[in-house]
Kinemage of the C-alpha trace (Angstrom):
@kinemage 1
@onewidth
@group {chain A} dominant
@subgroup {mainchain}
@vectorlist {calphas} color= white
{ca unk a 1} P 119.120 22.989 -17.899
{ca unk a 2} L 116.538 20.603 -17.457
{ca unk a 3} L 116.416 18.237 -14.374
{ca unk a 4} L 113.766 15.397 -13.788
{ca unk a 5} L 112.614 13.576 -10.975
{ca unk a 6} L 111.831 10.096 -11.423
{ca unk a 7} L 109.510 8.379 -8.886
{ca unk a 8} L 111.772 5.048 -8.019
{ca unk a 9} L 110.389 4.179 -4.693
{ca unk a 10} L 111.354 8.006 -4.060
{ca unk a 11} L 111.914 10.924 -6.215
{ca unk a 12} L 115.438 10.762 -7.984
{ca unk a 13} L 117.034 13.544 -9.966
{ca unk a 14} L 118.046 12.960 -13.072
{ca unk a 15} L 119.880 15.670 -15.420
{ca unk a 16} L 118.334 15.457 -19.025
{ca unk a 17} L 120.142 16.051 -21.947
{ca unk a 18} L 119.428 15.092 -26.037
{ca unk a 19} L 120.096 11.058 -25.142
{ca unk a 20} L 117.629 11.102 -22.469
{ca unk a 21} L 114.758 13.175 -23.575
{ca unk a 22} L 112.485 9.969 -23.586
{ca unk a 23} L 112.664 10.037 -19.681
{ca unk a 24} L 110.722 13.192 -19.094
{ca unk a 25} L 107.492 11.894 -19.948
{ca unk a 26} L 108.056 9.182 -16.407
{ca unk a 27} L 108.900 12.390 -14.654
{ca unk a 28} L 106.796 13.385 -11.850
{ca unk a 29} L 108.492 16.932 -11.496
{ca unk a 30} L 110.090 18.235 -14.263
{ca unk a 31} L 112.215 21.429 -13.371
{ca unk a 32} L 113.606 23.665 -15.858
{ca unk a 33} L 116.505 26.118 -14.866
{ca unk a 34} L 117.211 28.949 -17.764
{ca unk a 35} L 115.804 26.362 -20.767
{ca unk a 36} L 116.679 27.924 -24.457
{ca unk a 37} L 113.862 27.712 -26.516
{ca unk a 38} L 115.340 24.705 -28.371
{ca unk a 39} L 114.301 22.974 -24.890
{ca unk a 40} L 110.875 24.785 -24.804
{ca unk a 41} L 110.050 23.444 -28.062
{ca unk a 42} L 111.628 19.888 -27.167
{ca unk a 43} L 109.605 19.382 -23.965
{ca unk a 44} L 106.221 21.014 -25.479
{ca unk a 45} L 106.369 18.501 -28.784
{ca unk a 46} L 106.974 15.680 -25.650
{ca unk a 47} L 104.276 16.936 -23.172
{ca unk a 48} L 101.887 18.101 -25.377
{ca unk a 49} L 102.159 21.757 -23.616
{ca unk a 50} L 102.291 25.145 -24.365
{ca unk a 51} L 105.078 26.483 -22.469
{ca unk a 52} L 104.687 29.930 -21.863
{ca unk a 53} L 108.020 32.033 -23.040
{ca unk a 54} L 110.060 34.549 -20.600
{ca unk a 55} L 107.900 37.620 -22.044
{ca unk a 56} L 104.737 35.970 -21.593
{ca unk a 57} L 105.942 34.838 -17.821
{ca unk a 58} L 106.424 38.330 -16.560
{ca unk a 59} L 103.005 40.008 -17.746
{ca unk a 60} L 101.288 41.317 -15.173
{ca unk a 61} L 97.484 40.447 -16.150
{ca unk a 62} L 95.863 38.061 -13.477
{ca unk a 63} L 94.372 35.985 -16.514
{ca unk a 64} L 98.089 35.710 -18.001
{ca unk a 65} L 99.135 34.114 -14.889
{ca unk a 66} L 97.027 31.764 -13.476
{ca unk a 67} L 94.668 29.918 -16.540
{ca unk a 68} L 93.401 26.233 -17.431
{ca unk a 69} L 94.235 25.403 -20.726
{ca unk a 70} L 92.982 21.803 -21.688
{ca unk a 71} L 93.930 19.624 -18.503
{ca unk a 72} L 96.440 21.700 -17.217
{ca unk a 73} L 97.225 24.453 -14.474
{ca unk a 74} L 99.535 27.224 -15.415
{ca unk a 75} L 100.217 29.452 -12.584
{ca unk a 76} L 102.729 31.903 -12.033
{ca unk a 77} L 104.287 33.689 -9.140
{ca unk a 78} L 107.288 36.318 -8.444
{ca unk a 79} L 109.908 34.158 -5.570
{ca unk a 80} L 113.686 35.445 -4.599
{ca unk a 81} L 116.701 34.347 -4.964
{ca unk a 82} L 120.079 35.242 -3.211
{ca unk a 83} L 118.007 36.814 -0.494
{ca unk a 84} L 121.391 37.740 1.959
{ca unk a 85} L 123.447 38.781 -0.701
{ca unk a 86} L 124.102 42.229 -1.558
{ca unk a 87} L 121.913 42.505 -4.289
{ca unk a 88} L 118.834 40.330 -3.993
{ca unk a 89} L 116.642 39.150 -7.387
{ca unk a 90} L 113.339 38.510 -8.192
{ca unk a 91} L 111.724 36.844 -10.782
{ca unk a 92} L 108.672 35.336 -11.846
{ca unk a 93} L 108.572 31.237 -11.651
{ca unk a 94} L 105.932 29.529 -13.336
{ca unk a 95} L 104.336 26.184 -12.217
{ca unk a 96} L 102.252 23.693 -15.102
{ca unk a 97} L 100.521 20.851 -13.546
{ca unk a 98} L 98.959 18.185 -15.093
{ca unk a 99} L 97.368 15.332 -14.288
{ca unk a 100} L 100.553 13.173 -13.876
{ca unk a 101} L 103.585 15.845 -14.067
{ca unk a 102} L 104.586 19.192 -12.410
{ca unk a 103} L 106.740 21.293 -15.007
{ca unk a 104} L 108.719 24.418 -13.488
{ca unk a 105} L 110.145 26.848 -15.431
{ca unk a 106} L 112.410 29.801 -13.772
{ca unk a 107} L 115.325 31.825 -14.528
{ca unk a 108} L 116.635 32.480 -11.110
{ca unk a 109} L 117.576 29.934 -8.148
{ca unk a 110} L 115.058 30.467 -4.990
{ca unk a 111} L 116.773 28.321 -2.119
{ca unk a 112} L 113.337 26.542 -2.133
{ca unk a 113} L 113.961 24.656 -5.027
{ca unk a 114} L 117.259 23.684 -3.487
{ca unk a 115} L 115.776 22.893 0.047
{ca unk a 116} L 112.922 20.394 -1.882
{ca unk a 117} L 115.611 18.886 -3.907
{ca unk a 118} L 117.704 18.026 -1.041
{ca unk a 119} L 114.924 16.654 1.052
{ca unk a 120} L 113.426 14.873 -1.926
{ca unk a 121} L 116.831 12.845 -2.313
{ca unk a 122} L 116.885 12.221 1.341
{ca unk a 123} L 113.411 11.562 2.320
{ca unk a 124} L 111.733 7.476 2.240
{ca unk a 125} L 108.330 8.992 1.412
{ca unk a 126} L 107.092 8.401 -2.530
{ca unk a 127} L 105.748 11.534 -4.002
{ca unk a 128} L 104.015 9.702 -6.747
{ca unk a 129} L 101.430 12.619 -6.955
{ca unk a 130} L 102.607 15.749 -8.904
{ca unk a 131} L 100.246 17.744 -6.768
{ca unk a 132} L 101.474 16.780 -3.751
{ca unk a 133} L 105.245 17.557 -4.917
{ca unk a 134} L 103.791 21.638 -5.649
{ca unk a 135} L 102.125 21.405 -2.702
{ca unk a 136} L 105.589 20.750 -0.500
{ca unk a 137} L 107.402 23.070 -2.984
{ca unk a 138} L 104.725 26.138 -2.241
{ca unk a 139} L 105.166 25.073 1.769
{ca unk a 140} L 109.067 25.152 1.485
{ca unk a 141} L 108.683 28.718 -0.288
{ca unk a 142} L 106.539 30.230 2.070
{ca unk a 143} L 108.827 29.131 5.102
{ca unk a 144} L 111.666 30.625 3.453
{ca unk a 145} L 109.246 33.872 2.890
{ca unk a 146} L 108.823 33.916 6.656
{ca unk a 147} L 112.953 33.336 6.938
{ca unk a 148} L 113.249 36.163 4.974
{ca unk a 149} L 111.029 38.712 7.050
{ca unk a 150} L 111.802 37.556 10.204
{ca unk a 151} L 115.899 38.529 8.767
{ca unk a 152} L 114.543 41.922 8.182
{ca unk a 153} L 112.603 42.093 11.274
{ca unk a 154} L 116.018 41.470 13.372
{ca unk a 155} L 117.770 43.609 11.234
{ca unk a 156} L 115.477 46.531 12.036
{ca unk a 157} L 115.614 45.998 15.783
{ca unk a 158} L 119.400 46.432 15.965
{ca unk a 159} L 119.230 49.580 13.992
{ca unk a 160} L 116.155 50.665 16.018
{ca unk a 161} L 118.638 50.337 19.172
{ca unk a 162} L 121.410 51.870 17.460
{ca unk a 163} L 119.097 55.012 16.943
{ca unk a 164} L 117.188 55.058 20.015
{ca unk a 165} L 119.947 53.296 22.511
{ca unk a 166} L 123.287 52.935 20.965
{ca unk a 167} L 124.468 51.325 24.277
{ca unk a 168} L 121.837 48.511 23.658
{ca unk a 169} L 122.972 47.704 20.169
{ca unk a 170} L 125.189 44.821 19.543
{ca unk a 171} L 126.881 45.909 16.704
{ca unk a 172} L 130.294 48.217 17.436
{ca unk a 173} L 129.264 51.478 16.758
{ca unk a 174} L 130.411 54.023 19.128
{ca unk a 175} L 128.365 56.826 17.397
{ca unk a 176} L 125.812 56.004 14.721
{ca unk a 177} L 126.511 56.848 11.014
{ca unk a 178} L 123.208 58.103 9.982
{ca unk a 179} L 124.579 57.191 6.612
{ca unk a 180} L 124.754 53.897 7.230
{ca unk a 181} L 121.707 53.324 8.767
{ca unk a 182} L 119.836 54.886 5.694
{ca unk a 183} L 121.399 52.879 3.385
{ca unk a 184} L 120.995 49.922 5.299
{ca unk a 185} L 117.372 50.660 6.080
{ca unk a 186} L 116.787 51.079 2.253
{ca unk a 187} L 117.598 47.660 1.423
{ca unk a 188} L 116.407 45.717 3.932
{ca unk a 189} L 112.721 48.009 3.173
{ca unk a 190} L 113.780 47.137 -0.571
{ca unk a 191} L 113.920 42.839 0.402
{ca unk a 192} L 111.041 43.695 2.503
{ca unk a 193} L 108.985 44.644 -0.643
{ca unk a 194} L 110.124 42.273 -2.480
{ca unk a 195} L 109.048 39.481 -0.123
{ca unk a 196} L 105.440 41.476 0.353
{ca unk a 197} L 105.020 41.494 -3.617
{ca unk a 198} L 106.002 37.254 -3.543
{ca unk a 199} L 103.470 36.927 -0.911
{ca unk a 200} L 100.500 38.646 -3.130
{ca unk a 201} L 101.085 36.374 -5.732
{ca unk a 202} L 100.921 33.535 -3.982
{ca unk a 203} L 97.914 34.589 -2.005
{ca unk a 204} L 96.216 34.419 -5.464
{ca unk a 205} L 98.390 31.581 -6.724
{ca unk a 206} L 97.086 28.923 -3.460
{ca unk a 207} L 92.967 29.487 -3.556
{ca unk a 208} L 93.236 29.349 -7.767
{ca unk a 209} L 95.247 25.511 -7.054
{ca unk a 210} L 93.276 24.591 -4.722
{ca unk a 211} L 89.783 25.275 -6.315
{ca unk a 212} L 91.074 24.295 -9.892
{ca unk a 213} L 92.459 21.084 -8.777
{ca unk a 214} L 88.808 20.262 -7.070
{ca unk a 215} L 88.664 16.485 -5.645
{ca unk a 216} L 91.522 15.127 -7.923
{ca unk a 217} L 93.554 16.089 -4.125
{ca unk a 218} L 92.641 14.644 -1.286
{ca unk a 219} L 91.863 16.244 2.309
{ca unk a 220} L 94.938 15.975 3.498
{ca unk a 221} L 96.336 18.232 0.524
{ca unk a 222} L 93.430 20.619 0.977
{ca unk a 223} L 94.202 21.195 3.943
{ca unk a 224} L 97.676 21.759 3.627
{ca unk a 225} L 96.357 24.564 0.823
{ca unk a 226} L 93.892 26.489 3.660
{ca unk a 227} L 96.628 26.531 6.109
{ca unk a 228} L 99.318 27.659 3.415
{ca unk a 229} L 96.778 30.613 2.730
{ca unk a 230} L 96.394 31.469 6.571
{ca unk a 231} L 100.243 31.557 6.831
{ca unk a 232} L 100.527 34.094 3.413
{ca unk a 233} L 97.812 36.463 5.121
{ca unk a 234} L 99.427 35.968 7.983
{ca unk a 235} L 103.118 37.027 6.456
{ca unk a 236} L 101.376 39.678 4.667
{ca unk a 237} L 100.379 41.577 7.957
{ca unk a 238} L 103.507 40.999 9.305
{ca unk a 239} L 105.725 42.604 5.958
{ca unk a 240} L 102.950 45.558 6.248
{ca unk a 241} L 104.133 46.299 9.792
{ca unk a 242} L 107.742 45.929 8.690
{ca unk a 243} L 107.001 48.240 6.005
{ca unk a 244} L 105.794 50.690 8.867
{ca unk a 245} L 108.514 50.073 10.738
{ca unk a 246} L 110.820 51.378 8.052
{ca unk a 247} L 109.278 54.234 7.428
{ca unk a 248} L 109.482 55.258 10.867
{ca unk a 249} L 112.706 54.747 11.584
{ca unk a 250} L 113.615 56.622 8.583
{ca unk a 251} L 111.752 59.620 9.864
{ca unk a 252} L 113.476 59.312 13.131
{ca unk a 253} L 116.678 59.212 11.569
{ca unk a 254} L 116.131 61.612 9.327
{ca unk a 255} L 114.892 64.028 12.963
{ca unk a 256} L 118.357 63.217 14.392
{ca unk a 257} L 120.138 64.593 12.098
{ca unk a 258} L 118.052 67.755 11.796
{ca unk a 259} L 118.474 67.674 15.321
{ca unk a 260} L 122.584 67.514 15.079
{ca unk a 261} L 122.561 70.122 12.628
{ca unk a 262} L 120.719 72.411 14.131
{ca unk a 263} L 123.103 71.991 17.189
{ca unk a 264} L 125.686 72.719 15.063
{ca unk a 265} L 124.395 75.591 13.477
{ca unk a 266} L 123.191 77.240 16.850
{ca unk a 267} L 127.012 77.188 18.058
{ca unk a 268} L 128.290 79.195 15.278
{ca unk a 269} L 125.128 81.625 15.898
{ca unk a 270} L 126.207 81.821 19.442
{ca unk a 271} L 129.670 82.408 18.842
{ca unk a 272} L 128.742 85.103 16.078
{ca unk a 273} L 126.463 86.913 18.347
{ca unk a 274} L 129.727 86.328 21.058
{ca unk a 275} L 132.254 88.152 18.672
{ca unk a 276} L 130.151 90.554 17.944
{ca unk a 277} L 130.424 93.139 20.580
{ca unk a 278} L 134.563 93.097 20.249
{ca unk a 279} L 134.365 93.339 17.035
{ca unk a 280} L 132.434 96.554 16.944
{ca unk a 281} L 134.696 97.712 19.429
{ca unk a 282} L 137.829 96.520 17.488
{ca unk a 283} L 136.182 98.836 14.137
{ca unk a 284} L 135.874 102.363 16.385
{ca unk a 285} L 138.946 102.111 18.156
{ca unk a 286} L 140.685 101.082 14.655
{ca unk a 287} L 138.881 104.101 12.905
{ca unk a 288} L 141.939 106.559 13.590
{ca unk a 289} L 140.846 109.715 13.828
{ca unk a 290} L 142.779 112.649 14.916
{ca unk a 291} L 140.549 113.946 17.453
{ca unk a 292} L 140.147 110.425 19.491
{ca unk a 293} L 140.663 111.168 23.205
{ca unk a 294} L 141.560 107.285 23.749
{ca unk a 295} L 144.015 107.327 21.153
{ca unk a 296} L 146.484 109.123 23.355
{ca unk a 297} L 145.584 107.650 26.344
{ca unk a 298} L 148.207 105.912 28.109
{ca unk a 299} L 146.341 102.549 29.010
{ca unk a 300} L 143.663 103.201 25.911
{ca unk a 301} L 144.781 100.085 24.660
{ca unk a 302} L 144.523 97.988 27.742
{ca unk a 303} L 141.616 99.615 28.247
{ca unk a 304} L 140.026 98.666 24.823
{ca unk a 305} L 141.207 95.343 25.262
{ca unk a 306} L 139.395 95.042 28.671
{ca unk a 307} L 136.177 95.705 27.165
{ca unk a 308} L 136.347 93.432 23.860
{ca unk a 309} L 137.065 90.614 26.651
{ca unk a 310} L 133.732 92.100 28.882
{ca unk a 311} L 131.854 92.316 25.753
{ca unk a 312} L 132.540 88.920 24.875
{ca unk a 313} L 132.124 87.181 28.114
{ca unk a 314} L 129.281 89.029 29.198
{ca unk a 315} L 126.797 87.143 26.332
{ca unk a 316} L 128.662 83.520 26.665
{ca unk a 317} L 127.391 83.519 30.664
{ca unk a 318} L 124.020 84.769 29.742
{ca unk a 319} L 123.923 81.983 27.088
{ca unk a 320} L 125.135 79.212 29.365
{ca unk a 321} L 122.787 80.473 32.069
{ca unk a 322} L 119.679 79.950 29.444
{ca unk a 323} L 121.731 76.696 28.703
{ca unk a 324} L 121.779 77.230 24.912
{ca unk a 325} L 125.457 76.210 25.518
C-alpha cells in the first residue's frame, strides 16, 4: 500500500492506487506500507530511484544502510511495532530523501508513523520541506523509544517489589511465582533489547542526516538533529541500566529459589536424621532371636516404644534449639 501526502496548505493523505500514480511525484512524503515489487518498480520508473528491496533493507553493513547515491539519502534503521502486545516485532524501515520528497518503505506498523499521520492531518502548520517532515518523524520515534523503556522500567520496579517486598507490590500476588517473574522478566529484557538495538541505529542514522544534508536545512532543523542525538545517547544509557537491572533481578530470583529449595531439602534431612534413631531401634527389637531377654519381658514392648519416641524427640529439640527448624 502506498499512501501520499500532498502539501495543500497542510499535508493531506492520499491512498494511491494505478489511477493516481501521477500524484506521487507532488508528494512531499511518500510512505510505502508492504509495496510488491510491481509498486517498487512503479514508483522507481516515477522518481527516478533505486529502491532498495526487503533483502537489501535488512543487511547489516553500515555502507548498505546509510549511502548517497546521486542526490539522494538512503538511510535505514531497525523501529518496533506492537510494542505491548504479546509478541513485539522489529524490522528495519528505510528512509530516501531527496531534494523535494521523503519516500518510506517498511513492512511493519511502528505507532510513529501513525502518531505523525494523525498530527499531520490535524496540525495548521505546512510541511512543505521533506526534511523537515523526517525530521518530526525521527522526533516522534524516539519519544515513543523513551515510551517504550520507561514501560519496561515500571514493569521492573513492580517485579523488583514483588521479589524484595511482596507487601509493596501492587499487583495481587500473595506469594510470588518465581515462574512468572522469569518469564515476565525475559520479555520485558527481550523489548528492552530490542529498543537498545533501534536506538544504535539511529544514533548512526541522525549525525549521517544531519552532515549529509549540510546547509540545504536550516538552524532550526539542525538543531532539532543535535538535540535528537543527545536524547538517543541519552536513552541508550538508560536501556544499558535496564539491561543491568534485568540481569540482577534474575540472579536474585534465581537465589530465592535456591534459597526455598534448600529449605525444603534441609526438612527432609532433619526429619531423616529424626527417624533415624527409632528406626534402628524398630530393626533390633524386630530381629527375633530366641535368646532376646526383652522379648519376654512383660512391658518390652512399651518399653521399646518409649525409647523410639526418646530417640526421636531427643534430636527434633536439639534441632529447634540450633533453630534449623
Amino acid at each position: 500500500m502506498i499512501t501520499a501526502y500532498l502539501n495543500e496548505e497542510t499535508l493531506k493523505a492520499y491512498e494511491i492506487r494505478e489511477d493516481n500514480l501521477s500524484s506521487l511525484k507532488d508528494a512531499v512524503w511518500i510512505d510505502m506500507l508492504q509495496p510488491t515489487r510491481a509498486e517498487e518498480l512503479e514508483l522507481e520508473k516515477l522518481l527516478g530511484l533505486n529502491i532498495p528491496t526487503r533483502e537489501e533493507m535488512i543487511e547489516i553493513e553500515l555502507s548498505s544502510r546509510l549511502y548517497k547515491h546521486k542526490d539522494a539519502l538512503f538511510m535505514t534503521a531497525s523501529m518496533i511495532a506492537q510494542s505491548t502486545s504479546r509478541d513485539p516485532k522489529q524490522d528495519v524501515v528505510t528512509f530516501i530523501l531527496t531534494k523535494k520528497q521523503l519516500v518510506t518503505i517498511r513492512y511493519i506498523e511502528p505507532q510513529a508513523f501513525k502518531l505523525l499521520s494523525s498530527h499531520l492531518n490535524s496540525s495548521d502548520l505546512n510541511y512543505n520541506h521533506a526534511a523537515t517532515v523526517l525530521i518530526e518523524l525521527l522526533e516522534a520515534t524516539i519519544d515513543r523509544l523513551a515510551d517504550i523503556l520507561e514501560v519496561v522500567g515500571h514493569n521492573l520496579e513492580e517485579y523488583s517489589k514483588l521479589i524484595f517486598r511482596p507487601d509493596l507490590s501492587s499487583l495481587e500476588e500473595e506469594k510470588p511465582n518465581y515462574q512468572f517473574l522469569i518469564q515476565k522478566m525475559g520479555t520485558n529484557a527481550d523489548l528492552n533489547t530490542k529498543a537498545r538495538e533501534c536506538l544504535v541505529t539511529f544514533s548512526r542514522l541522525i549525525p549521517f542526516f544531519g552532515q549529509s544534508v549540510g546547509t540545504d536545512l536550516d538552524t532550526k532543523g539542525h538543531t532539532r538533529l543535535a538535540t535528537l542525538s543527545k536524547d538517543v545517547g541519552a536513552l541508550s544509557d538508560h536501556a544499558s541500566f535496564i539491561s543491568t537491572k534485568v540481569n540482577f533481578l534474575l540472579d536474585a530470583t534465581l537465589g530465592l529459589i535456591n534459597i526455598e529449595q534448600n529449605a525444603i531439602i534441609k526438612i527432609f534431612s532433619v526429619a531423616a536424621v529424626i527417624f533415624l534413631p527409632p528406626t534402628l531401634i524398630a530393626s533390633v527389637y524386630g530381629m527375633n532371636f530366641r535368646f532376646m531377654p526383652e522379648l519376654s519381658f512383660k512391658w518390652g514392648y512399651f518399653l521399646a516404644i518409649g525409647m523410639m519416641f526418646l530417640s526421636a524427640l531427643l534430636p527434633y529439640k536439639y534441632f529447634k534449639r540450633k533453630k534449623w527448624l
